[in-house]
N, C-alpha and C positions, 0 to 999 in steps of 0.2 A: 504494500500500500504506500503510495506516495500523495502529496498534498501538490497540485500544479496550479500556475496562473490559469485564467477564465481563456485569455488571448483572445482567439476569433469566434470562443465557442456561442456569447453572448457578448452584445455592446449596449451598453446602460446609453439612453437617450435623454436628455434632458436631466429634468431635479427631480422625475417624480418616482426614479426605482423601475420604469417599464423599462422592457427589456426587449430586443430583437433575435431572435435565435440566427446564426450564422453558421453552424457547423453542420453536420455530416444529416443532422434529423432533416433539414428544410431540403435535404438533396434525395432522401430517400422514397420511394413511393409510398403510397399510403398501405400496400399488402403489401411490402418485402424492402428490399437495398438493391435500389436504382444499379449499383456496382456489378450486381450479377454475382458480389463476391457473400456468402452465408459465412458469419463470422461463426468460429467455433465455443461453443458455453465456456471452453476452461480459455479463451484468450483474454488478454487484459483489454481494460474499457475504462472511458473515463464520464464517472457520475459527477457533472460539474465539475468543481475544482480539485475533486478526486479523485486517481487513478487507484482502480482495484485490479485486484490480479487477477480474477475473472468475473464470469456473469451470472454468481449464485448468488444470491442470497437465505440467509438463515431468518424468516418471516417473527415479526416477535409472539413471542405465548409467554404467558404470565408464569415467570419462572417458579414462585411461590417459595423464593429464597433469601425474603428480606421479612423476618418478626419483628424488626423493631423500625423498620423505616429506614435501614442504614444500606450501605452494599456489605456484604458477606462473603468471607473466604468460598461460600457455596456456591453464593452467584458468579464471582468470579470464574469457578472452575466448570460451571454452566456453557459458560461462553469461550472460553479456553478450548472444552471437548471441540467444536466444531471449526474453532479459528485453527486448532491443531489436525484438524479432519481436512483441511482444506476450499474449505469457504469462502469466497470471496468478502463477504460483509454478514458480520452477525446484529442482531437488531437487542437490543436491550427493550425490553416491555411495560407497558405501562407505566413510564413517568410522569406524575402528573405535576401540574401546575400548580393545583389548589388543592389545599387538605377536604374541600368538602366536594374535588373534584377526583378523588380515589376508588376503584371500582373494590378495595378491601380495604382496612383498614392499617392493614402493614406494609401497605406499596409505599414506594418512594415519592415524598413531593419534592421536586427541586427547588434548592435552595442554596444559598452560600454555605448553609451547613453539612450538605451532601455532598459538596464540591470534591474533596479530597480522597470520598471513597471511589464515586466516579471515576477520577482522574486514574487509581490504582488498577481499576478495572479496564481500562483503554490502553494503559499500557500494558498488559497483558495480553491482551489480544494483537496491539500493533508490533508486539516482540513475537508473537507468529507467522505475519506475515499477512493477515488481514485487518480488514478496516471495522468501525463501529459506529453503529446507528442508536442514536436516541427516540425511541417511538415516544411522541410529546402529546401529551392530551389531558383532557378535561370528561371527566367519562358521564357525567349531566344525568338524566334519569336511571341509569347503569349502575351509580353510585349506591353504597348503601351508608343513608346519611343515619341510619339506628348505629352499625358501629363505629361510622369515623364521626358521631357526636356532633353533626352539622348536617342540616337539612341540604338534601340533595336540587339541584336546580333542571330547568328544563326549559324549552322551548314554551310550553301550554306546560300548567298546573296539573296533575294524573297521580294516580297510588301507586306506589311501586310497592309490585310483589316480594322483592329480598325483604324492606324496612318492614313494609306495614304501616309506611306514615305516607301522606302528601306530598308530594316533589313539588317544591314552585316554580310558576312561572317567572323566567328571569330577568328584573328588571332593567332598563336603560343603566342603572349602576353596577348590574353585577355584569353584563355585558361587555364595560367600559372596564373595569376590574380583571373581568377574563382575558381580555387582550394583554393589557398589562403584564399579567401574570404570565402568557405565554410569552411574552418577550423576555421577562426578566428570567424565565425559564433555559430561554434559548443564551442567554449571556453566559450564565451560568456551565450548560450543555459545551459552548466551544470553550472558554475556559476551561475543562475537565477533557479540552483537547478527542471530543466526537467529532468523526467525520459527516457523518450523514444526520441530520435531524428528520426524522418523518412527523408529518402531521398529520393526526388519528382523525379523519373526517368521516368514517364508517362506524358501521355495527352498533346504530342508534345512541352512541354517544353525543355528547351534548351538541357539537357542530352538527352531525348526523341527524341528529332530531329536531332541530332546526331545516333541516335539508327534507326531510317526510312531511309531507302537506297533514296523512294523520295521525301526527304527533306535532303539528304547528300549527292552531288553531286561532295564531295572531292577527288581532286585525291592523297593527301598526305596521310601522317600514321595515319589521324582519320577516313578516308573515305574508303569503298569498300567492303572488305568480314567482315562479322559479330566481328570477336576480334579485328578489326580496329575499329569499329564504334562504339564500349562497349568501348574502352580505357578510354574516359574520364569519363565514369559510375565507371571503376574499380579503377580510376585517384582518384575519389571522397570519394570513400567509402575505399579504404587505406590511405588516407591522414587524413579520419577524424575521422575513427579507433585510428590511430597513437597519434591521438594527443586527444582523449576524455580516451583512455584504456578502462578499466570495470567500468567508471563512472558511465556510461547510456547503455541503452539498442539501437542498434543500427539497425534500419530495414530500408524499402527501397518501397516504392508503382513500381509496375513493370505493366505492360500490356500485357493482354492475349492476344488481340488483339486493334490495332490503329482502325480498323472500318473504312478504307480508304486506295484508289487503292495506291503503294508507300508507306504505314505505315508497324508498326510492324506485322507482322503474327503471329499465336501462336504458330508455330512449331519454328520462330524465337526470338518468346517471351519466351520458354521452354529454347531454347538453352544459350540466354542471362542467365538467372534464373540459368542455370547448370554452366556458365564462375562465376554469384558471386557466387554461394554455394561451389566451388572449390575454391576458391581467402578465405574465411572462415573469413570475416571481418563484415558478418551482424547475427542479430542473429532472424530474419523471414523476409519475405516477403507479404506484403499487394496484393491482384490481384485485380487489376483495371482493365478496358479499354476505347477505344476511344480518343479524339481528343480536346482538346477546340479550335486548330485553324481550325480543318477539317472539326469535325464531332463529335461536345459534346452530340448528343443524344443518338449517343453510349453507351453512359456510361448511361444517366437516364433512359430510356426509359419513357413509357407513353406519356401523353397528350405532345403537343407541343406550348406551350402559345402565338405564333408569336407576335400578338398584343402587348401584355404586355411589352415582348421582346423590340420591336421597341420603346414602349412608353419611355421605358427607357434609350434608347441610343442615342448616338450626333445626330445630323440633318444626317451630311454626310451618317452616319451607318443606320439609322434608312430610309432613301431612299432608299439606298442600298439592304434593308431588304424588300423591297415593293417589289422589283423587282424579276423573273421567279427566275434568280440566287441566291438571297437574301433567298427568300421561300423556297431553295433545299437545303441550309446551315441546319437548322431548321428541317431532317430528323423524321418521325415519325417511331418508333418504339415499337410493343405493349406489356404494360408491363407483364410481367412472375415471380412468385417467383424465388427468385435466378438466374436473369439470364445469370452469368457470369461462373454460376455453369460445364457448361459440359465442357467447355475451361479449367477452372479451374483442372478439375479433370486430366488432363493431366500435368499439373505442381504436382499435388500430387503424381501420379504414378511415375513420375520422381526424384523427389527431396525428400531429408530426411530430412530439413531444416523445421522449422515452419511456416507453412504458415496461413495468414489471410484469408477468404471469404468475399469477400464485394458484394455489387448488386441485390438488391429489395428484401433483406432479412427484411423480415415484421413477421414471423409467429414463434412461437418457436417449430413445431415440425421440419421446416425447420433448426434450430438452431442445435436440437437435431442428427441429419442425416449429415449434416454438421463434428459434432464432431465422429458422426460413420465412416465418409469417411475418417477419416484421419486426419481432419482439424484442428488445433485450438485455430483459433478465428473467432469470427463472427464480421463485421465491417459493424455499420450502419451509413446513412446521414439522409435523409429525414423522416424516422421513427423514430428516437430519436428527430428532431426540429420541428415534432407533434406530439411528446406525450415527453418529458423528461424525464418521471419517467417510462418511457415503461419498461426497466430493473426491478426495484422492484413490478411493476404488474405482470409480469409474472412469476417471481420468487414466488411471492406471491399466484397463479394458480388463480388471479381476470381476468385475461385475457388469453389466446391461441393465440391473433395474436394482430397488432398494426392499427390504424384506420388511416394512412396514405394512401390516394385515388392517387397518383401519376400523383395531374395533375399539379406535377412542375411549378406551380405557385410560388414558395419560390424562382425559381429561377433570376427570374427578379428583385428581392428584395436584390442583393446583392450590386448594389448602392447605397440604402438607408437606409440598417439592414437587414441583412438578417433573414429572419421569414418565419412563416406558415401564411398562408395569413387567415387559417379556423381556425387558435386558435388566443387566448391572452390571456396573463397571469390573472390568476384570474379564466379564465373559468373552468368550471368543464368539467372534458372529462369524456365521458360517458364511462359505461361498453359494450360492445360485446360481 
C-alpha cells in the first residue's frame, strides 16, 4: 500500500470542492475498459490517492471485538488475519460518530480518545502490506438507544424493535450536529493514518432512512422527492471531502436495493448513485443491499440461523423472535454466487465512477467476470472470516473458489466475537 498524489486523476475547480474526474473511469465504457485490456483482481489499482496492491477488499462486519469502546489486541489481530491473507484493503466496522449513533453499545465512537488505538491498528495492517478503511457512520433507527442510554434518532419518529422505546425524528439541530460529528470523525480517522474512509449510507441507517421514502415521512426540505431525501447523504460526503482533501481515499456503501415494501429501489438507488457521482466528492462506490432494521437477509442470503439468533439476544427480542412476526423478520433467501450482481450491473451501465461488487462472491472466476463487466473491486464478508488467506490461495491457483457454506452462523456471533463458527485458528483449511 502506498499513499500517491491525486495528479490527473481528479482536478478541484473553483472554491466549492466539485470535482472533474480525468482518469482512466471517464475513458472507460459504461459495461467494460474501452482498452480491450480486463485488468487482473490480484493487480494493483489506485482508490484515489491510494494505491493498493490489489482489487479485494475485506467488506466491514461488526467485529464484536471492542467491550469497552476501545480497539483490542483482538481487533487488531481480526484484521491482521486477512491483511496477512493477502487483501488488498481491510475495512474496520462500524465506527460511529455519535455515542447515541452506535448500533451496540461497545462499538467505537471516534474521538481524540480513540485516536491512538486506531493508529496501532493501521499500522499493523500497513506492516503487511495492505491498506485500511474506516467504515464511518451514524446507525439512526439501527441504534439501540435502551443500551447506549441515548434515544436513538431517525429520519420520521417509529418504535424500534431492539429498545422498545421511540426513535425521534431528527431535528434541524441534531442534523447540523450529525454533520459535524462526521467531520470531526473523519479528522480524527486520517490522523490514526486510515487510508480509505467509507460512508455507511445503506442498510437503513440513519443517512439510509432518510434515503427510504417509508421511513421518511418529512414534510420539510429533507423529506419527499429523491434530492430532498439525498441532502443529508450529499450534506455528508461534502463536509467531509472538505475537511479530509486528498488525504484519504473517500467512498461511500450505497444500496441496490433496501429488500423492503417503502425502502430504497434500484432505479432509486441508480439515481441517488448519479446525484453523488455528479456532487464529484467520493472517489467509488461499494453496492450493498437490504435492511438491518427491515430485512438483513437481504443482504446475506442462505441459511437463516433463527435459533442461534434468538439464543443471543435480550429476553424481550428473543420472545419476540418466537413469534409468527419475529420468524418473518428472519426472511430466507437462497444463496446464488454474486447475488447483488444483476442490480448491480445497472449502476455500472450508468455511472463512470468506481465501483465495488460485494454479495456471495466466493469463487474467482466470479472475481474475474466481475473485472470484465466493468467493475473494480470485489468486496468480501463471510469468505474472507472463513478462510483469511482466501486472497493468497487463489492468487496462488491452490484454490478456484473459497469453502465458505453460507449458513450464517458467524452471524449470531457478533455479541461475543464475531467468527466462523466451522474454523479456528490453528486449523488447517483444506484444499478444494
Amino acid at each position: 500500500m502506498a499513499r500517491r498524489g491525486r495528479k490527473t486523476a481528479v482536478r478541484r475547480t473553483g472554491t466549492s470542492g466539485d470535482r472533474v474526474r480525468l482518469n482512466q473511469t471517464t475513458l472507460r465504457s459504461r459495461t467494460g475498459y474501452s482498452s480491450g485490456v480486463i485488468p487482473s483482481v490480484f493487480s494493483p489499482v489506485d482508490l484515489g490517492p491510494v494505491r493498493l496492491r490489489n482489487r479485494t477488499v475485506k467488506a466491514a462486519t461488526f467485529e464484536g471485538r471492542t467491550p469497552y469502546g476501545e480497539v483490542t489486541d483482538e481487533l487488531v489481530d481480526y484484521h491482521l488475519a486477512p491483511a496477512r491473507g493477502g487483501i488488498g484493503l481491510t475495512t474496520v466496522a462500524y465506527l460511529s460518530v455519535a455515542p447515541e449513533g452506535r448500533t451496540h453499545a461497545e462499538q467505537i465512537v471516534v474521538s481524540p480518545r480513540t485516536r491512538a488505538g486506531l493508529s496501532r491498528l493501521t499500522a499493523a495492517v500497513h506492516a503487511e502490506g495492505a491498506a485500511a478503511a474506516a467504515q464511518v457512520g451514524h446507525a439512526g433507527p439501527v441504534a439501540n438507544g435502551r443500551s447506549n442510554g441515548v434515544r436513538a434518532i431517525s429520519a420520521s419518529a417509529m418504535p424500534s424493535p431492539l429498545s422498545m422505546q421511540m426513535i425521534a425524528a431528527a431535528s434541524e439541530k441534531d442534523l447540523t450536529r450529525v454533520t459535524r460529528a462526521y467531520v470531526d470523525a473523519a479528522r480524527v480517522l486520517v490522523a490514526a493514518r486510515f487510508d480509505v474512509l467509507e460512508l455507511h449510507m445503506a442498510h437503513s441507517y440513519l443517512i439510509s432512512s432518510f434515503l427510504a421514502p417509508g421511513l421518511n415521512r418529512r414534510k420539510d426540505r429533507w423529506g419527499g422527492p429523491l434530492e430532498r431525501r439525498a441532502r443529508l447523504a450529499r450534506q455528508v460526503a461534502r463536509a467531509v471531502r472538505e475537511e479530509v482533501g486528498d488525504a484519504v481515499a473517500l467512498t461511500a456503501k450505497v444500496s441496490v436495493s433496501d429488500g423492503f415494501r417503502g425502502g430504497v429501489t434500484t432505479d432509486e438507488g441508480v439515481a441517488f448513485a448519479r446525484l453523488l457521482e455528479a456532487d464529484g466528492h467520493l472517489d467509488a462506490l461499494q453496492l450493498s443491499g437490504g435492511s438491518s432494521l427491515m430485512n438483513p437477509m437481504y443482504l446475506f442470503r442462505g441459511e437463516t440461523p433463527v435459533a442461534e439468533f434468538a439464543a443471543a439476544m435480550p429476553t424481550v427480542v428473543r420472545w419476540g423472535m418466537r413469534t409468527p412476526v419475529g420468524r418473518s423478520f428472519l426472511k430466507r433467501y437462497a444463496f446464488e454466487e454474486a447475488y447483488f450482481k444483476e442490480k448491480a450491473m445497472r449502476f455500472r451501465q450508468e455511472l463512470s465512477m468506481p465501483l465495488m461488487l460485494l454479495g456471495g462472491i466466493n469463487r474467482l472466476d466470479t472475481m474475474e467476470q466481475a473485472m470484465a463487466d466493468g467493475f473494480d473491486f470485489v468486496a468480501m464478508g463471510r469468505a474472507v472470516l472463513r478462510e483469511p488467506d482466501l486472497v493468497n490461495r487463489l492468487q496462488a491457483g491452490v484454490v478456484q473458489e473459497g469453502i465458505c457454506t453460507h449458513c450464517n452462523r458467524c452471524m449470531p456471533t457478533i455479541y461475543t466475537g464475531t467468527r466462523c463458527v466451522e474454523w479456528s485458528p490453528g486449523e488447517a483449511i483444506p484444499v478444494v
